[in-house]
N, C-alpha and C positions, 0 to 999 in steps of 0.2 A: 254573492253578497252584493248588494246595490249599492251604486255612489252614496247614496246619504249614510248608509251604516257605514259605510268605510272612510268616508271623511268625516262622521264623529268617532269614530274606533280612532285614527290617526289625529285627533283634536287632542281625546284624552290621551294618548302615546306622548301627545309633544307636549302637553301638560306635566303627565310625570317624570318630562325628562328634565322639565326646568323644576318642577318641585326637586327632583333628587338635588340637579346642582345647587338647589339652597341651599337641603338638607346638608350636603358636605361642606360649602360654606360656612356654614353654622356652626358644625359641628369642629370645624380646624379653629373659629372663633374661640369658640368654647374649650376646646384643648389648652389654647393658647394664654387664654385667661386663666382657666388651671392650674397654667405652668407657671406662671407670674403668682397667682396666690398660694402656691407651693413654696416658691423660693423665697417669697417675703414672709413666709409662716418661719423657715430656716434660720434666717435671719433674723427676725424677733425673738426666736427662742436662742439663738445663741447672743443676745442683747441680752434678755431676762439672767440668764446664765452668769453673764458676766457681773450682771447689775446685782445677781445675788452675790457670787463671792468676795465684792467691793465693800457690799452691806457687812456681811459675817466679818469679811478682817475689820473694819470699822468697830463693830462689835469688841470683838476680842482686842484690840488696843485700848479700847474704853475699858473693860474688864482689865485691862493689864496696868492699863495705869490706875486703876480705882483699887487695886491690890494694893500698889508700891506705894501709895498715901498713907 
């Protein structure tokens, strides 16, 4: 193999070794961001949750006092 093919062969090597560590960069980014919109998905739905059962006894006191009248 001649110098020129072996120092582009070794150009593209050290290329893909910096694309890989993007790649994982990115990739633990993107885990990360994930994990954050996982846990505030959790958390909104157990908001909605509450913010229903608040609504229904609401309800049902309106109904309970709209009896006793």
């Amino acid at each position: 193999m001649e110098d020129a093919d072996l120092n582009a062969l070794t150009a593209k090597i050290d290329q893909l070794i910096r694309l890989v560590a993007q790649l994982r960069a990115d990739n633990l980014q993107l885990r990360s961001s994930e994990r954050q919109w996982r846990e505030e998905r959790v958390r909104l739905l157990e908001q909605n949750e509450l913010a229903r059962h608040t609504v229904e006894s609401m309800i049902s006191r309106h109904k309970a006092l709209e009896q006793d009248s």
